[in-house]
N, C-alpha and C positions, 0 to 999 in steps of 0.2 A: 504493500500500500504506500507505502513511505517512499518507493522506486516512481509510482505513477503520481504521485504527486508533483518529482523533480522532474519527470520525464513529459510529462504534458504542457507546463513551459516552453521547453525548449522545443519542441515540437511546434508552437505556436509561434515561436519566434523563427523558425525556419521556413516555415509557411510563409509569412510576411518575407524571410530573404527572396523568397519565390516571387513572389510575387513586385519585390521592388528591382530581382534584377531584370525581371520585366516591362516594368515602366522606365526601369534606366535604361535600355536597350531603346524603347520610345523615344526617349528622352534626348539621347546621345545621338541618334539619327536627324532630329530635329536640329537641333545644337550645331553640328556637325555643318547645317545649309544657314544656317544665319553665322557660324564662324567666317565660313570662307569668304561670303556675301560680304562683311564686314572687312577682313582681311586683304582683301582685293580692291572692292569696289568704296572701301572707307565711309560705310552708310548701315547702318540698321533697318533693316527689311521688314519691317513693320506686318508686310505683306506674305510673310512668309507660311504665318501659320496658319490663313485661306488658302496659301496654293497647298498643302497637305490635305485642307478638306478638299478641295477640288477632283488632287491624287484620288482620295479616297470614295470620292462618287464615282467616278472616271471607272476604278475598281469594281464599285457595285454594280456597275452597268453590265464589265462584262460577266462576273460574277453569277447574278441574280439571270435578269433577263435574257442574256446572250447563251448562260450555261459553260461558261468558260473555267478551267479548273484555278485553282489560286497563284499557283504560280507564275501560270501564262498570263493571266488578266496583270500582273503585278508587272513583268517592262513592261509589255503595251500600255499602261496606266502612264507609267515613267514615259513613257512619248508623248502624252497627252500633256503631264505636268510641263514638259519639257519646251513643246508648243505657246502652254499659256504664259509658261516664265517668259521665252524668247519674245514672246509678242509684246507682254507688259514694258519688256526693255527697250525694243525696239518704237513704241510707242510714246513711252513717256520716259525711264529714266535715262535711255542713251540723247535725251534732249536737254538731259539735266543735269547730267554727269562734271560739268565744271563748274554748276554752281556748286555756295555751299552746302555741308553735309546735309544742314538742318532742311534743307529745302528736299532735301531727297528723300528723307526721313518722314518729312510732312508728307510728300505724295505717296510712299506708303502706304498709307492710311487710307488714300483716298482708294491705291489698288484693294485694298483690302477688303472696303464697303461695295467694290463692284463684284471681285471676286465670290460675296458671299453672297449679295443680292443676284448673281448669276446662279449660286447653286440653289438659290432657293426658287427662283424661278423656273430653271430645268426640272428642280428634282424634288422639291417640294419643302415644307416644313415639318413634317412629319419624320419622325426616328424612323432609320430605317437597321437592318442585320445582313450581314453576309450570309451566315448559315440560318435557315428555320430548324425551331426543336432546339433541346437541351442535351447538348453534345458531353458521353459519358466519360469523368475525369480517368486518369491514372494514379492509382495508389502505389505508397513505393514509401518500405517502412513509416509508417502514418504517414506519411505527405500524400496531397493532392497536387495534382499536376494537369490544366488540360492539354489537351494536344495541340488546338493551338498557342499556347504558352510556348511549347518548343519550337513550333514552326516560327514565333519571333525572333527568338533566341537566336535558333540557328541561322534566320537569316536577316539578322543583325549584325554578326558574325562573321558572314560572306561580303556582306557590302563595306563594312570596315576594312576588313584584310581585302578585298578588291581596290578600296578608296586607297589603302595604304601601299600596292603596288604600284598603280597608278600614278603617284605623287612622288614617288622613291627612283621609279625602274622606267617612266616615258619625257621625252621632251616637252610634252609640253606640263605635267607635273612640274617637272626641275621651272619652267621656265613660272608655273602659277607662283612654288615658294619664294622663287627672286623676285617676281613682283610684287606680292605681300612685301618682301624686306625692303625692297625700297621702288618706288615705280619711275621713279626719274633716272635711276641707275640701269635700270630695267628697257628704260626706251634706249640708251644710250648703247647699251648691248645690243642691239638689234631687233629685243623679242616683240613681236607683233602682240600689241595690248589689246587689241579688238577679240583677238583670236581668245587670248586667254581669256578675257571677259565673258565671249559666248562660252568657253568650256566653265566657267564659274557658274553661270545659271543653268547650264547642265547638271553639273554634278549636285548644285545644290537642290533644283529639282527631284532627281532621284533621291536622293535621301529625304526631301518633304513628302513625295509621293511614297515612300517606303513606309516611313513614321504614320504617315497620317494611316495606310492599309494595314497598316497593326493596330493600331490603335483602336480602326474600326473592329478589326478580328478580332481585340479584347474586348471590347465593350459595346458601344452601338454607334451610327453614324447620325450625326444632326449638324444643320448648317455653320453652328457655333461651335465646335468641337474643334476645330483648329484655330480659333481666336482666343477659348477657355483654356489649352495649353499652351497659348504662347509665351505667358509670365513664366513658366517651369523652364519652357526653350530656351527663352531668354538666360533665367537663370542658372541654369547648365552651362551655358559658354562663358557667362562673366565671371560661375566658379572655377572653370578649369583654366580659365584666360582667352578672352574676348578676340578671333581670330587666330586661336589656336585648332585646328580640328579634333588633336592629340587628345588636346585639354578638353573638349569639348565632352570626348566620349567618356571621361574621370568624370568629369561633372553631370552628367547626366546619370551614371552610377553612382554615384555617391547621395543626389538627389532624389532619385527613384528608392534608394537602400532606407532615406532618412524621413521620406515621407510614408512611407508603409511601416518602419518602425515607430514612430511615431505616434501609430495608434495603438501602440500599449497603454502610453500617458496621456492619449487627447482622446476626443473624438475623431472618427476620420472625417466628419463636416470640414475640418479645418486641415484639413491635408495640404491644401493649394497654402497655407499660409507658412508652413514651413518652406518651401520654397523660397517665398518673400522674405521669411526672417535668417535663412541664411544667404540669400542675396546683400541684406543689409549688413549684416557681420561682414559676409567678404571683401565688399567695398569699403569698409573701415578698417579690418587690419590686415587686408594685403589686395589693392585693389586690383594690382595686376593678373589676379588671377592664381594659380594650384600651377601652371606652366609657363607663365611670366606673359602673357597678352600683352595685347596692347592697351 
């Protein structure tokens, strides 16, 4: 008796690592397109976290109605996002790009209010699901686990270690991290800035489209569901270091770990406010970030 008393704690608090390195997985994917976005184009994408819900209809469409399996609807989704990013750039911030940050930051916002009055338009305001029914967990020594819990996991995993080839082992990787370090050195070298910029809304797209189709796999889809995790997005890059991508993926595990732990001592109503309240710690005592950001 004295065994099941210490043993079902911990049991509970394991459940909860389950479940937070699952939303740090979210988390980090998210993180990951407003680093780079940041890092590159020197602006906060305000916009970022409608083009995830966007990703994520884009998914239920082929998903649901089309009958497409998950994995395939998920690139095809990533060309959809990849589309909407290019277009929004091409439209309005490649006309804005020498203004101040603040002014790029401000149109954001306005992508943001179009992006999510589009999906509500196309696709309604009503919650929607990837799968119908209550899909049977995995047990495994007391743990639950569902299935798609792992299909995040693992393919959170994949797009990291793909992102992280990518950036280490192609030209134009080498050529995104010199122009994060400095973009005037960067033109003077020769690298064509346009280029790297279209692969920045690339990549960052797929990773919002990535994030936002898990997200929806864990929980349900609604037009606000990439505007309601964007303070978390947010504050995963600022903890790991604000245009770090590295940092980005710490910070979003660390984030996801401390807001599901969390609800040992709170409610989880206030889940989202952990988030916030280590956003403010980190900007006071070390603002550069867990990886030295900017």
């Amino acid at each position: 008796m004295a065994n099941d008393g210490f043993i079902k704690p911990v049991l509970d608090i394991l459940q909860l690592v389950i479940y937070g390195v699952v939303l740090g997985c979210i988390l980090s994917l998210g993180a990951i397109g407003v680093s780079l976005t940041f890092g590159i184009l020197r602006f906060a994408n305000f916009a970022h976290g409608d083009l995830m819900t966007i990703g994520a209809y884009i998914g239920w469409t082929l998903i649901q109605p089309l009958k497409f399996p998950f994995w395939l609807s998920l690139p095809i989704a990533c060309l959809g996002a990849i589309a909407v990013a290019s277009a929004a750039d091409w439209l309005i911030f490649h006309r804005l790009r020498r203004r101040a940050p603040v002014i790029l930051l401000i149109s954001s916002f306005g992508v943001a209010l179009i992006l999510r009055s589009l999906v509500q338009l196309i696709w309604g305001s009503d919650q929607l699901v990837y799968r119908q029914g209550i899909q049977p967990p995995l047990r495994f020594a007391g743990l639950t686990i569902k299935p798609d819990q792992i299909v995040i996991v693992l393919g959170a995993i994949v797009l990291v270690v793909a992102l992280h080839l990518f950036l280490q082992h192609t030209k134009t990787g080498k050529a995104m991290r010199a122009m994060a370090d400095n973009i005037d050195l960067a033109k003077v070298s020769g690298i064509n800035t346009e280029r790297v910029v279209l692969w920045t809304w690339v990549l960052g797209a797929i990773m919002a489209c990535a994030a936002g189709m898990f997200l929806g796999l864990d929980t349900q889809l609604n037009p606000s569901m990439g505007w309601n995790i964007l303070l978390s997005v947010f504050a995963a890059a600022i903890l790991g270091g604000i245009g770090s991508p590295y940092g980005a993926i710490a910070g979003g595990l660390v984030l996801g770990l401390a807001s599901e732990l969390s609800t040992l001592i709170i409610s989880p109503a206030y889940k989202s406010a952990v988030a916030f309240a280590i956003l403010v710690a980190m900007l006071i005592v070390r603002p550069q970030g867990l990886f030295g950001g900017r």
